[in-house]
C-alpha positions as CSV (number, residue, x, y, z in Angstrom):
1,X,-18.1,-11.8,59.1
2,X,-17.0,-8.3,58.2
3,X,-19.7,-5.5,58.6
4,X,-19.7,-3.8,55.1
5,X,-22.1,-1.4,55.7
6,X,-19.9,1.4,56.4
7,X,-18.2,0.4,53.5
8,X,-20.7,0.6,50.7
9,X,-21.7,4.0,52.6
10,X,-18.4,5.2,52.0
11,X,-18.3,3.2,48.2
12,X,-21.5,5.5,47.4
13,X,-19.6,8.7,48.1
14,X,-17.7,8.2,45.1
15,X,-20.7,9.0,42.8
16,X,-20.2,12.7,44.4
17,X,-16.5,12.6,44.1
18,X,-15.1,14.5,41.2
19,X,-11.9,13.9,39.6
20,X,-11.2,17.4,40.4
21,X,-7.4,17.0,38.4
22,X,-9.8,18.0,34.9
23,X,-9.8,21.1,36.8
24,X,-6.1,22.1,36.2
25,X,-7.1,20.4,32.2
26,X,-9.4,23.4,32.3
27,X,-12.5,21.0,32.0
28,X,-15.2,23.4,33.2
29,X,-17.3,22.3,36.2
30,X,-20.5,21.5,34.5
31,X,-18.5,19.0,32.9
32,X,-16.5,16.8,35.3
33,X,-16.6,13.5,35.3
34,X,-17.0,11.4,38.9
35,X,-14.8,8.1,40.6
36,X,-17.6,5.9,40.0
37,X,-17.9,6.7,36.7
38,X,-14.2,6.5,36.1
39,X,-14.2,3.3,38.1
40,X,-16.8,1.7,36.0
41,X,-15.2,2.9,32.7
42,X,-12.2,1.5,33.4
43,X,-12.9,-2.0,34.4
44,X,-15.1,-2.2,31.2
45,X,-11.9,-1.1,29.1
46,X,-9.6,-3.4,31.0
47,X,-12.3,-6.2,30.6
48,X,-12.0,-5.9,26.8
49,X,-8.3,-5.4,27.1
50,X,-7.5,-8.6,29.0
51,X,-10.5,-11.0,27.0
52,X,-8.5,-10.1,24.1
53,X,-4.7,-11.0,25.5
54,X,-6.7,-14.4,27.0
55,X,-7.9,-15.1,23.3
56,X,-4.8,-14.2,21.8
57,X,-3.0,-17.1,24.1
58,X,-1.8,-14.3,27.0
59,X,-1.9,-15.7,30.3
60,X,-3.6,-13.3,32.1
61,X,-5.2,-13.3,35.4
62,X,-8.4,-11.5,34.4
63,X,-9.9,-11.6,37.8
64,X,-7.4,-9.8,39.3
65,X,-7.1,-7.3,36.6
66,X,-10.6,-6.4,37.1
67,X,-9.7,-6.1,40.9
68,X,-7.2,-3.4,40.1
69,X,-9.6,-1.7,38.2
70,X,-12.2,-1.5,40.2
71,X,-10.3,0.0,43.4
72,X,-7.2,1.7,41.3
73,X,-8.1,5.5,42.4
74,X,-10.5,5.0,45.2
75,X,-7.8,7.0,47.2
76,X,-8.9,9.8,45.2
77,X,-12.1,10.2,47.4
78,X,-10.0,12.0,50.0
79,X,-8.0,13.9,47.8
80,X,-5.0,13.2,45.9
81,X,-5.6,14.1,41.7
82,X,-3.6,16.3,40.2
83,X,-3.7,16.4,36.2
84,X,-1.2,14.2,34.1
85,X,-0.1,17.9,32.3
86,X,0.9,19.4,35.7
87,X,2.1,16.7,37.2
88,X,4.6,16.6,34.1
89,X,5.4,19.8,34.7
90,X,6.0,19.6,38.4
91,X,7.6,16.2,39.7
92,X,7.7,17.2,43.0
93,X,3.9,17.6,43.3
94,X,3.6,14.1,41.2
95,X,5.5,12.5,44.1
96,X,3.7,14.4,47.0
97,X,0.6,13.7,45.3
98,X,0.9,10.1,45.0
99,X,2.2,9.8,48.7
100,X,-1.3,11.6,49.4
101,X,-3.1,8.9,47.2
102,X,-1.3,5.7,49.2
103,X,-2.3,6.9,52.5
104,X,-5.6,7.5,51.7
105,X,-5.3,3.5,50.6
106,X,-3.9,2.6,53.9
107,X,-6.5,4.6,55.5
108,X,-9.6,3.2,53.3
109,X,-7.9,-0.4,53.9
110,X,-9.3,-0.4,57.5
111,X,-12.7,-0.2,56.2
112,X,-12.3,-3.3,54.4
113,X,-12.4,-5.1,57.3
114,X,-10.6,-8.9,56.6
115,X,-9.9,-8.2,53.0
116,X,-8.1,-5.4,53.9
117,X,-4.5,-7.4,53.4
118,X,-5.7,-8.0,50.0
119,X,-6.9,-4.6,49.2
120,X,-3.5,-3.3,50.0
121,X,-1.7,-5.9,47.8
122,X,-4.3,-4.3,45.0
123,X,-3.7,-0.3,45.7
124,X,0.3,-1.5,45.7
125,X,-0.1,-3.0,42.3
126,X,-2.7,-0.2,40.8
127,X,0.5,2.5,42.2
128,X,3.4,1.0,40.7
129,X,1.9,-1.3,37.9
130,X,4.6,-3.9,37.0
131,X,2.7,-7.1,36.7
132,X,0.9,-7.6,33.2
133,X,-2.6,-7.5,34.9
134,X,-1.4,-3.7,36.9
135,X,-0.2,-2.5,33.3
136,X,-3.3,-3.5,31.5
137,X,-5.6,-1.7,34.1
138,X,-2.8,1.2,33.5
139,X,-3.7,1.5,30.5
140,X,-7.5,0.7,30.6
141,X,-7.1,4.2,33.3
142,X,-5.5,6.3,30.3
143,X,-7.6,5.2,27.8
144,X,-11.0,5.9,29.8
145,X,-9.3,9.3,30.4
146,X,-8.6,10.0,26.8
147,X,-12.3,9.1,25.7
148,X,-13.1,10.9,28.5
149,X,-12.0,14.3,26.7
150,X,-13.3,13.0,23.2
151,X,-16.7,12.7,24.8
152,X,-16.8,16.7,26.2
153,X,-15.4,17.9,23.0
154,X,-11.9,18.4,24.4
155,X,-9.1,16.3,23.4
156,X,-6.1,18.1,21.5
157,X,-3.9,15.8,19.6
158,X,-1.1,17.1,22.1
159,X,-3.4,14.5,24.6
160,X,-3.4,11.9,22.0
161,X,0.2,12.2,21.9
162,X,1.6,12.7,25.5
163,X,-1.0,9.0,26.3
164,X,0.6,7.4,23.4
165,X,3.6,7.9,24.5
166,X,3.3,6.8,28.4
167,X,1.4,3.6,27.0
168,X,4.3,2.6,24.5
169,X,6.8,3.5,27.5
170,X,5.0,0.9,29.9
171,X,4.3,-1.9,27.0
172,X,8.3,-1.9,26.3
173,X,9.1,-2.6,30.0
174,X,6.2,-5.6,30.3
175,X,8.4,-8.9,30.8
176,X,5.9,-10.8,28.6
177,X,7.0,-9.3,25.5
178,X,4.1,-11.3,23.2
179,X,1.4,-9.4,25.6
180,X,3.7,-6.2,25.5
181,X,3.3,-6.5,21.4
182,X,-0.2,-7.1,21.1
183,X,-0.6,-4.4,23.4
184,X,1.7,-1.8,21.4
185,X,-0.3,-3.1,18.7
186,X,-3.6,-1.9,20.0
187,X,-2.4,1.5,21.1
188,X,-1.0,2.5,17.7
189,X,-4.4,1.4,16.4
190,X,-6.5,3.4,18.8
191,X,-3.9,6.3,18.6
192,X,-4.3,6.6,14.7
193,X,-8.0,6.0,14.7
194,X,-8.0,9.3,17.2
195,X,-4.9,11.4,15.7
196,X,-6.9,13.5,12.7
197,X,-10.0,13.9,15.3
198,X,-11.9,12.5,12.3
199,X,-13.9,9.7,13.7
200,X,-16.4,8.4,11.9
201,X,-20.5,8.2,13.8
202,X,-20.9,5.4,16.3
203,X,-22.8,3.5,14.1
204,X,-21.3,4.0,10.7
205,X,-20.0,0.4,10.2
206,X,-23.4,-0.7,11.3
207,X,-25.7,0.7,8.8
């Protein structure tokens, strides 16, 4: 049986890690947020995300989308985040940057000891999400990132807009275009209910 005790040692660094691309958002330091809270965010968004295709009739493998979730920027814990504005503005660095973030997957893979095949088949599909379940986590990852900002006080609509955009761009290229729908569907939701900055108090609907 593989020996995972260097691996949850290594897993635990990521509570230390910082997504240090905020810094180029100009997030100041007192504020930025860690991989392990990221990671956990995420999965909970993509849980939601995928229990709602599944109820809606979407086959979705919900298993694996929570895989993807889990691991999708665990490369980050030996560098490779750079923020979605400057990676915009410089491709080149985009491309070198997510070269950085793959090897650092092949690199961690080791540590996985015989799953390591299988956490390389999920690092491919969190890099270049194509499958329903890699799109879904996708967007579970710019969502978390958006309410991210909202929760420090510093989401612009410029954000609002520029995610918007990137999640409509992958929905439209999903071959399951019902799941691609309900899933445009969503976003213009959650982009209006976030456009005017306007939200109402957690608990409003629940008084």
């Amino acid at each position: 049986m593989t020996n995972f005790t260097t691996l949850f040692r290594l897993l635990q660094l990521t509570r230390a890690q910082v997504q240090y691309g905020y810094v180029l958002a100009e997030i100041p330091k007192a504020n930025l947020s860690d991989l392990a809270q990221h990671h956990y965010l995420v999965t909970m968004n993509a849980w939601c995300l995928g229990r709602h295709l599944k109820q809606q009739g979407i086959a979705i493998d919900t298993e694996k989308l929570l895989e993807i979730s889990l691991i999708h920027d665990l490369g980050e814990l030996f560098g490779g985040d750079i923020s979605m504005p400057y990676a915009m503005a410089n491709p080149a660095a985009r491309t070198l940057a997510k070269e950085f973030e793959a090897e650092n997957h092949r690199y961690i893979a080791r540590f996985f000891g015989d799953q390591s095949e299988y956490f390389a088949e999920l690092t491919e599909h969190a890099r270049q999400p194509q499958t329903l379940e890699a799109v879904v986590a996708k967007i579970a990852d710019y969502v978390e990132v958006t309410h991210y900002k909202l929760y420090i006080h510093c989401l612009t609509p410029g954000d609002v807009t520029m995610v918007t955009k990137q999640l409509i761009t992958m929905c439209q290229k999903l071959e399951d275009t019902a799941a691609g729908t309900l899933l445009e569907q969503f976003i213009a939701e959650w982009s209006a209910s976030l456009a005017d900055g306007k939200l109402p108090e957690i608990f409003e609907g629940s008084k």
